[in-house]
C-alpha atoms as one frame of an Amber mdcrd trajectory, in Angstrom:
protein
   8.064  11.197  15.784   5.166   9.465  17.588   4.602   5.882  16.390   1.044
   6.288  15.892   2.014   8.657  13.130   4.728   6.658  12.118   3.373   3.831
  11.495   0.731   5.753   9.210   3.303   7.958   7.470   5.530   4.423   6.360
   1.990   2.733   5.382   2.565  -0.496   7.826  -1.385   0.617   8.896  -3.445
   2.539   6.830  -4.978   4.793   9.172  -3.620   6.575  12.141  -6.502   5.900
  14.422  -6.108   2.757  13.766  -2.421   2.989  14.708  -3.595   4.680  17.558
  -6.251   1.603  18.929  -3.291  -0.869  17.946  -0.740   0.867  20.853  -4.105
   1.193  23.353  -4.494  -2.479  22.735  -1.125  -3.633  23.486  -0.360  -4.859
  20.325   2.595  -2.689  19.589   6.320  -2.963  21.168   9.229  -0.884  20.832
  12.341  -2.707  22.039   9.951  -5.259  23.807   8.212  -2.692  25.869   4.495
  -2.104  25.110   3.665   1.831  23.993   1.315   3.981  23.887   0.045   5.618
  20.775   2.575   9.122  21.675   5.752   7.598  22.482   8.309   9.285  20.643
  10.193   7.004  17.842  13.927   6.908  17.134  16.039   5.902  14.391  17.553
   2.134  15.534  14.402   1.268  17.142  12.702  -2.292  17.462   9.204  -2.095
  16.540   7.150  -5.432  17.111   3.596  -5.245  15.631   0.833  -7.908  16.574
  -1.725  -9.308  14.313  -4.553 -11.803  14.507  -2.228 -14.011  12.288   1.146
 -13.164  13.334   3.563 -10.631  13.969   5.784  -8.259  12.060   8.956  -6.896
  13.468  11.113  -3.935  11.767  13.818  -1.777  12.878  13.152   1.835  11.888
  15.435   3.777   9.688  14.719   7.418   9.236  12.261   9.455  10.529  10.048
  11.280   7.900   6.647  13.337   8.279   5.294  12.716   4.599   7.078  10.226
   2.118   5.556   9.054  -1.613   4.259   5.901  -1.648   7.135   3.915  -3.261
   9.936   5.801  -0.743   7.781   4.454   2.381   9.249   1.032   2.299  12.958
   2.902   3.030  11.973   4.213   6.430  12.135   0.896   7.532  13.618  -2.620
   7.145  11.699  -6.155   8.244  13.620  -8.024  10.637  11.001 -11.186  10.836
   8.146 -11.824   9.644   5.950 -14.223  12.128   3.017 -15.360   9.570   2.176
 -12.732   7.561
């Protein structure tokens, strides 16, 4: 799955677009290498995600294309949380 639409589908950004200018930006890592908004997502992966305030890094753990609202926490799990 492309992390663009991953990280819409498990609601860590709201919009994929937005997931989309995040990877163009450089703000987004995958086993600390920067991506672009189509690289293709595996299970086990290390995602690191930039904000103005911080960073938030997860390891992904299952792959989905549409999940409820209350499942989309279980696609992933936080593995720190760098002041958000």
């Amino acid at each position: 799955m492309r992390i663009d639409k991953f990280l819409k589908v498990s609601r860590i950004l709201k919009r994929r677009t937005v997931a989309g200018e995040a990877c163009k930006a450089g703000k987004v890592c995958v086993n600390g290498r920067e991506v672009k908004p189509s690289y293709q997502l595996k299970t086990g992966d290390e995602v690191e995600l930039a904000f103005a305030a911080g960073s938030l890094k997860f390891r992904v753990l299952a792959l989905k294309e549409t999940v409820k609202k209350e499942e989309a926490a279980s696609l992933y799990e936080i593995v720190s949380d760098g002041g958000q």
